[in-house]
C-alpha positions in Angstrom: 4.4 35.9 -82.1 0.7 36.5 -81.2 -1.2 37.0 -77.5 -4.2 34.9 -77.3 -6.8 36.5 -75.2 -10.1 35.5 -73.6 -12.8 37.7 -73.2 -16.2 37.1 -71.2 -19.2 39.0 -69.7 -20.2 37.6 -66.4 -22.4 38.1 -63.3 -21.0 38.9 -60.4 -21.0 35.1 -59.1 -18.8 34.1 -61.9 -21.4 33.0 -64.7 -21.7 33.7 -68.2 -25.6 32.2 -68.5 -27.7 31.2 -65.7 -28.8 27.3 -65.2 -31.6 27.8 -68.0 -28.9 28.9 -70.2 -29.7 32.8 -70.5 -28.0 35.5 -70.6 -30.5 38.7 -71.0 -28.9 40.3 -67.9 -25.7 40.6 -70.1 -26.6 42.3 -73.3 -24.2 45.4 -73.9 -24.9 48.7 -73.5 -23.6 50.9 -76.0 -20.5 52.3 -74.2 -19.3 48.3 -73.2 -20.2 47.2 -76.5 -18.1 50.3 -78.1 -15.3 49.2 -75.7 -15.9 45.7 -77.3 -15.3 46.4 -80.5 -12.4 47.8 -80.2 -10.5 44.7 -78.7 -12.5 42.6 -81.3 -11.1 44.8 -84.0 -7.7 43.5 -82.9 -8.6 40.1 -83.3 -6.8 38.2 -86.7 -8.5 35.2 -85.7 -11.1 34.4 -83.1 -11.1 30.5 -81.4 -15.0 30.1 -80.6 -16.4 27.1 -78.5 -19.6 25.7 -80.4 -22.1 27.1 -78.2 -20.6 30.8 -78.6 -20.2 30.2 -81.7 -24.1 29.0 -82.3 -25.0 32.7 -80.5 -22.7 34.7 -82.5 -23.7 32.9 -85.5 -26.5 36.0 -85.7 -24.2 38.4 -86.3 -23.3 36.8 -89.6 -27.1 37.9 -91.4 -27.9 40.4 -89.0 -30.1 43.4 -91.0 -28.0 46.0 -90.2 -31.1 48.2 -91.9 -31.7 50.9 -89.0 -29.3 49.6 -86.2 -27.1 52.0 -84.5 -23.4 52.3 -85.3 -21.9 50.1 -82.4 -23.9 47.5 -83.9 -23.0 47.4 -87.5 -19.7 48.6 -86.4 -19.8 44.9 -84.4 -21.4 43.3 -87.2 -18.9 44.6 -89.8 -15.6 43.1 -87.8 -16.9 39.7 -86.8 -17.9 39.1 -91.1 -14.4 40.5 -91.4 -12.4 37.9 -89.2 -11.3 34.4 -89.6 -12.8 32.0 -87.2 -12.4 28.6 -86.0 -14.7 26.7 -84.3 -14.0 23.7 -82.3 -17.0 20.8 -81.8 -17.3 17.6 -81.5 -21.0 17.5 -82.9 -21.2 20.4 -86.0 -20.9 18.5 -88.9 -20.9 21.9 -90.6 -20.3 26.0 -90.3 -22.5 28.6 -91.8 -20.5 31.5 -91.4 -18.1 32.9 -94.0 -14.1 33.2 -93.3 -14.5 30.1 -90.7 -13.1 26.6 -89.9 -14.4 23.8 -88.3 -12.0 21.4 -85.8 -13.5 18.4 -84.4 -10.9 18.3 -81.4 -8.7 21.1 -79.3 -5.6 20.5 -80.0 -3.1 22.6 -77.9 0.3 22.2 -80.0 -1.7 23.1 -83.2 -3.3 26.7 -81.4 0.6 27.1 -80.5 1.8 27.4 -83.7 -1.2 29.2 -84.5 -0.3 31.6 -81.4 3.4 31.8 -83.2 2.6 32.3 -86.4 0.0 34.9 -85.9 1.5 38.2 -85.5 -0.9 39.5 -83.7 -4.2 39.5 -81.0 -6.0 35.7 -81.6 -9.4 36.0 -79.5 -10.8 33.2 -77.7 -13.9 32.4 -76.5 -16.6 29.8 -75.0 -15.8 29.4 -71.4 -14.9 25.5 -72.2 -12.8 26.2 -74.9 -11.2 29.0 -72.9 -10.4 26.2 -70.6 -8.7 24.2 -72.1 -6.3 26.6 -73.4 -6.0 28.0 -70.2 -5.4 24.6 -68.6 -2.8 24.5 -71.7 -0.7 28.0 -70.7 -2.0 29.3 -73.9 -3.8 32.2 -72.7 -1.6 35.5 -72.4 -4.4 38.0 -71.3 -8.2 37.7 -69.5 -10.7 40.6 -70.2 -13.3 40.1 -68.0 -16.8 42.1 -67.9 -18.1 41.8 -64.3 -22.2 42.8 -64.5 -23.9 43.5 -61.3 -26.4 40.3 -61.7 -26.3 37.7 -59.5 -27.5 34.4 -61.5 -27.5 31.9 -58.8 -25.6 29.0 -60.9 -24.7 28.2 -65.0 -22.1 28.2 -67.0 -19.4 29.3 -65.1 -17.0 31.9 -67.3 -14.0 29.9 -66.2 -13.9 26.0 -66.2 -13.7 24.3 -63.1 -10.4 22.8 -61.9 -8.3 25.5 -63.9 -5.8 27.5 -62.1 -4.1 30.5 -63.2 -2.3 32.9 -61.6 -3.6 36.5 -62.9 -2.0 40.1 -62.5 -4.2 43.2 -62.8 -3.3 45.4 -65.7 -6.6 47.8 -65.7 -9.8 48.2 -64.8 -12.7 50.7 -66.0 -15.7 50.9 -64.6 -19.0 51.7 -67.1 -22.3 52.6 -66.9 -24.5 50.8 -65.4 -22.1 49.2 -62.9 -20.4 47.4 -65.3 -16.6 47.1 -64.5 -14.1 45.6 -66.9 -11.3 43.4 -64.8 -7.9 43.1 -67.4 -5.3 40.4 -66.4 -2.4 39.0 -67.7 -1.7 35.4 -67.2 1.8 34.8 -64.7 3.9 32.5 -66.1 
């Protein structure tokens, strides 16, 4: 049986894009986006909201010409995994190795969650959500950046409740600080 985890960089006020919808304040540095990689690397599928999905979309004919080796190292695992992605207004995906769903349905990312043997990654605060709102979520990483946005897309949906526990933290350059919960049941 798989562990479906969410992972999200946000301001300190809770946001993963500001009101105008940016999100310059939260490009990685190399040693969070190293750290990244590696819990992406786990990752035998990854659930992606359309408008994650429409900014990671990049990574899919990215020159990797010249970049560093976080970056193609990035690059090279999100080609590699399977993806679906759930809207209700693509008519279409671009991307290789991915799946379009018009709805979220929770029974069918169950027995995806049971048949997967391993780490399914989620992502899109919406679509986080939902599956949170669903008890489908078994862990939170969280990437707390020392920006305050003032309002946006908030990196958890409002009117979800969880109750967390704290497995880790690390704290990286920068003042970056990674908060790692798994969800009580």
């Amino acid at each position: 049986m798989g562990r479906l985890i969410y992972t999200a960089i946000s301001s300190f006020d809770g946001f993963v894009a500001d009101e105008k919808g940016n999100f310059d304040w939260a490009e990685p540095r190399e040693d969070v986006h190293s750290f990244i990689n590696g819990l992406e690397a786990r990752n035998e599928v990854v659930l992606y909201g359309r408008r994650l999905y429409e900014v990671m979309l990049a990574w899919e004919s990215l020159d990797l010409e010249g970049q560093p080796s976080y970056i193609r190292d990035y690059a090279d695992g999100w080609r590699r995994t399977e993806k679906i992605v759930y809207s209700t207004t693509l008519q279409a995906v671009s991307s290789k190795k991915t799946t379009l769903r018009s709805t979220f349905d929770p029974a069918e990312v169950r027995t995806l969650i049971d048949k997967t043997p391993g780490i399914l990654g989620i992502g899109g605060p919406n679509l986080a959500g939902q599956a949170l709102a669903h008890g489908l979520v078994d862990e939170v990483y969280l990437f707390l950046y020392p920006e305050i946005v003032g309002g946006g897309t908030a990196a958890v949906a409002r009117g979800i409740r969880a109750g967390l526990s704290l497995l880790d933290t690390q704290q990286f350059e920068k003042g970056v600080v990674l908060l790692h919960y798994a969800i009580r049941r």
